[in-house]
N, C-alpha and C positions, 0 to 999 in steps of 0.2 A: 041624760043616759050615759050610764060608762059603756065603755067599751075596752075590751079585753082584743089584745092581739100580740103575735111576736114579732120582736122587729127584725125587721133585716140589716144583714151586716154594718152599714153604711149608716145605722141610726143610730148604733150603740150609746155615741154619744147623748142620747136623750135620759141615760139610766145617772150621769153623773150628776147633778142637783141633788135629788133623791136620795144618791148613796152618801154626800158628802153632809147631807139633815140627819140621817140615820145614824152612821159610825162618826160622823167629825171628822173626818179626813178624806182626803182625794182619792179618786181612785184614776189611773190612766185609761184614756184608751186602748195602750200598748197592751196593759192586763185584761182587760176586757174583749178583744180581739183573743190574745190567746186562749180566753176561756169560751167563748162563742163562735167566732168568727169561722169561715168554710166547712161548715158540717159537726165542726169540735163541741157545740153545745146550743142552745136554742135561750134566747133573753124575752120572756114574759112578761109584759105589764099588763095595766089597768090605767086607761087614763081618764080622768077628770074630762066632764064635757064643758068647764069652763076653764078659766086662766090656761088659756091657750090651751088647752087640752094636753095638760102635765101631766107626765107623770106618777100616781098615788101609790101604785101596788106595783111590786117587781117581786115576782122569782125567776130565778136563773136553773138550767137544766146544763151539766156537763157529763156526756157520755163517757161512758167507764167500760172497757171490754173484764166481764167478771167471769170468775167460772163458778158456779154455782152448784156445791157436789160434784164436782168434775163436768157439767156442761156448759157452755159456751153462751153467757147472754151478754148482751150490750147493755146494761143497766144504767139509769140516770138517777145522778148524783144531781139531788136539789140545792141549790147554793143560792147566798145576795136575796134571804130574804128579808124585804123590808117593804113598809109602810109609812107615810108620809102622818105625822102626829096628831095634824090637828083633822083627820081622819076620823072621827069616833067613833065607837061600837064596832072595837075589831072583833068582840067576841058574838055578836049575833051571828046568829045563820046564813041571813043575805048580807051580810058585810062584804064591801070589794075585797078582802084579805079570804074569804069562804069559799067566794065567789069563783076569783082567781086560781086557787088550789084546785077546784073540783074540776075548772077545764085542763089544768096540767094535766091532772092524775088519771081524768077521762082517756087524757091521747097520748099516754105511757106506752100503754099494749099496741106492739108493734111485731113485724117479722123477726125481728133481731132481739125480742124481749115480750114472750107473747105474753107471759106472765103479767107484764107491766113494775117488775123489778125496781124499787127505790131505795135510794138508802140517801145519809145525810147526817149534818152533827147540829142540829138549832142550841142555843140556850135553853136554859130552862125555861122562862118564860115564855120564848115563843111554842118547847116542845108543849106546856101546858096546855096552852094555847090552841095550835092545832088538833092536841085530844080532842080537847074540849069540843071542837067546831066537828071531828071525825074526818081529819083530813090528813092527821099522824098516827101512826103506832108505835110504839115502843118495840123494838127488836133485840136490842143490847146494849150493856153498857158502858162508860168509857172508865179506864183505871189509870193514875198516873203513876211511873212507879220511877224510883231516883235511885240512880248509883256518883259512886264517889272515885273520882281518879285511882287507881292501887296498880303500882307494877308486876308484871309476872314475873316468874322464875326463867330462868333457860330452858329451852327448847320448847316452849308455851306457845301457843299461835299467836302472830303478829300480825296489828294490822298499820298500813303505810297509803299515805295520799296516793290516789291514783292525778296526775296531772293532767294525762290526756286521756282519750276515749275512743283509742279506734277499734278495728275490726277484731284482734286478738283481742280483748278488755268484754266488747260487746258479746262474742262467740261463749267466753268463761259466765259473762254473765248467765247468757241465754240456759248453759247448764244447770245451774246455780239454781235459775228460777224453776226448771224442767222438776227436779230433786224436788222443790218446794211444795211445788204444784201438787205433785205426787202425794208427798204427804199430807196435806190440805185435802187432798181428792172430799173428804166431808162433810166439809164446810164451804163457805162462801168465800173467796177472796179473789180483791185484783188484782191482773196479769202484771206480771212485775217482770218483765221483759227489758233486754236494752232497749228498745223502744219506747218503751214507757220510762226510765231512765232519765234517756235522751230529752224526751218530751217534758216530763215531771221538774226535773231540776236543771239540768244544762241548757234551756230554752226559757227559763221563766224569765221571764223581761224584768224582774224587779228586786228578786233577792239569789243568794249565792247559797251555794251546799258545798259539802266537803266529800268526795267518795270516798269510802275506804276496802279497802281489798284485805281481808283475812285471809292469809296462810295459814297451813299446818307447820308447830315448829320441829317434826321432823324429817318431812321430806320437802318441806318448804311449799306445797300443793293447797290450789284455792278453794279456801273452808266456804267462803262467805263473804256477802259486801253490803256494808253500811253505810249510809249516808246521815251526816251530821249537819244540824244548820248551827254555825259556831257563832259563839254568844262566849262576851268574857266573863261572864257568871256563872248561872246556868244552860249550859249548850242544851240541846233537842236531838233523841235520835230519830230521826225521822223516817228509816228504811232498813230492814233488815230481810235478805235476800239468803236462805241457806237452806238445807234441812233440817227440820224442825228440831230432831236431837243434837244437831248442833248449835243453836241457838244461846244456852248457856257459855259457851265459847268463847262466839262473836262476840255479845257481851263483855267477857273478861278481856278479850282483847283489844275491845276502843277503849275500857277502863283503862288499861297500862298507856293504849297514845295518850288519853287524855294528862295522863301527868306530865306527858310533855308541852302543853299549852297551856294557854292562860286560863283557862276555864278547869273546873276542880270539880264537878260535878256534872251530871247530864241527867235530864229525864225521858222519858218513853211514853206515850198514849199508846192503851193496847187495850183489846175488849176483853170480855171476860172468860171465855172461853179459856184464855192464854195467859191470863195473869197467876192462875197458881203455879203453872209451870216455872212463869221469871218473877214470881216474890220471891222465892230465898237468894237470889242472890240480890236481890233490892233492898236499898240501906230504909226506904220506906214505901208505902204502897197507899193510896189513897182513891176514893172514889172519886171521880170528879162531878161535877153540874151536868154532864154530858151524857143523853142517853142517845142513840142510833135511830133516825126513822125509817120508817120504812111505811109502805101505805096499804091502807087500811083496806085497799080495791084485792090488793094481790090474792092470788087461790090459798086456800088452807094447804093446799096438798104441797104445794109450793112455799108456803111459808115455813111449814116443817124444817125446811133446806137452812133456814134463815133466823129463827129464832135464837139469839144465843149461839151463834155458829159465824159470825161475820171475824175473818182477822182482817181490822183496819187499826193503821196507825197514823203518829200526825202527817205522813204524807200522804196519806188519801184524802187529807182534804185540799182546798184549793188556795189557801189562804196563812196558811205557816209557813 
């Protein structure tokens, strides 16, 4: 008999075998604590009642404070899913991979997310996959879209590394996001707060971000802040924090840093909602393999909020 249960902090460690059969590469502790560890997200398996009772099935749950139309849910971001190969018949019904999805999605709906609110990026395979078994839905879709280094003119908004990150920095953000929020009010998106900042990028145990701070270039006043994950080929914008009319801005103004670096291009994941706004100033625009889940339990009345309405970009996931 399997047995489904979450582990506790202190077990974590039993998800690495698993993760390193499935992607081919290690994952730490250190990252797995951040993404689990004291309340930050909850680590799901399935284990095997034999070979020591290994584990076969993992999905991972990291809470997200979202606002959803302008209300306040604490939604869980499904991540680390994976199955062990010689596993077969993930697509049946009572499969451990079925199996294990339908107790997550059962114990979603909570006080802080009565809806039972999910969202998440699978491949395509596995988003197939979960249709198939009716344990995903399809929500939205993801667009990759690419600009090229191009300088501005004078008096053009600029943006410049932020090196440190205190209270002045965090306070301009907190505005910054206030503005966003606001005009987001209709859609679905995460609290992008210095907190979340803080937490997202200057705390990940394993890779590094660039902040950038947009000015205006006539009174020299904060437009906007971006975060890049620098790459000497193609960089990743990974965060864009501003009002949504200014958006095209931000934009033009990591274009001009960028030709100050070794990277000559960058691209953006952004869902659909938001991609006709930033295709024209995009050198291309593509769909990608990636469509948004969300589960298939949530209310109609509540999924209205969410359909085609989620602004997520590559830093809402856990893993870029």
């Amino acid at each position: 008999m399997n047995g489904i249960k979450r582990l506790d902090d202190g077990d974590l460690a039993r998800v690495q075998p698993l993760f390193h059969q499935v992607f081919h590469h290690s994952i730490s502790i250190e990252l797995l604590d951040w993404k689990y560890a004291q309340g930050r997200g909850e680590s799901w398996v399935m284990c095997s009642s034999a070979d020591g009772g290994q584990v076969i099935v993992h999905c991972g749950l990291i809470f997200r404070d979202v606002l959803l139309a302008g209300q306040p849910v604490r939604a869980a971001q499904l991540v680390d899913l994976m199955a062990r190969a010689k596993d077969a018949g993930l697509s049946r019904g009572q499969s451990p991979f079925r199996l294990l999805m339908q107790v997550i999605l059962d114990s979603l709906p909570r006080p802080d997310n009565p809806a039972g609110v999910a969202f998440g990026f699978p491949s395509a395979r596995a988003m197939r996959l979960g249709e198939h078994l009716g344990v995903y839905r399809a929500v939205d879709q993801w667009f990759e879209l690419k600009f090229k280094a191009r300088r501005l003119g004078r008096f053009q908004p600029k943006a410049f590394e932020l090196v440190t990150f205190g209270t002045d920095q965090a306070a301009i953000v907190d505005r910054l996001w206030l503005r966003m929020a606001n005009d987001l009010r209709d859609y679905c998106v995460g609290v992008r707060d210095a907190a979340f900042l803080r937490r997202r990028y200057l705390q990940h145990p394993s890779r590094l971000y660039v902040l950038l701070q947009v000015n205006s270039g006539w009174f020299n006043r904060p437009m906007g802040l971006a975060v890049i994950r620098p790459d000497e080929g193609v960089c990743e914008l990974m965060d864009i924090i501003c009002a949504r009319d200014k958006t095209p801005m931000i934009l033009r103004a990591v274009q001009s840093w960028l030709a100050d670096t070794t990277s000559q291009s960058m691209s953006l994941l952004i869902t659909s909602s938001f991609t006709e706004q930033l295709k024209p100033f995009a050198e291309s625009c593509e769909k990608t393999q990636f469509r948004i889940m969300g589960s298939p339990q949530t209310d109609a009345s509540v999924m209205m909020n969410i359909q085609n309405r989620w602004w997520l970009t590559g830093g809402d996931t856990d893993y870029r």
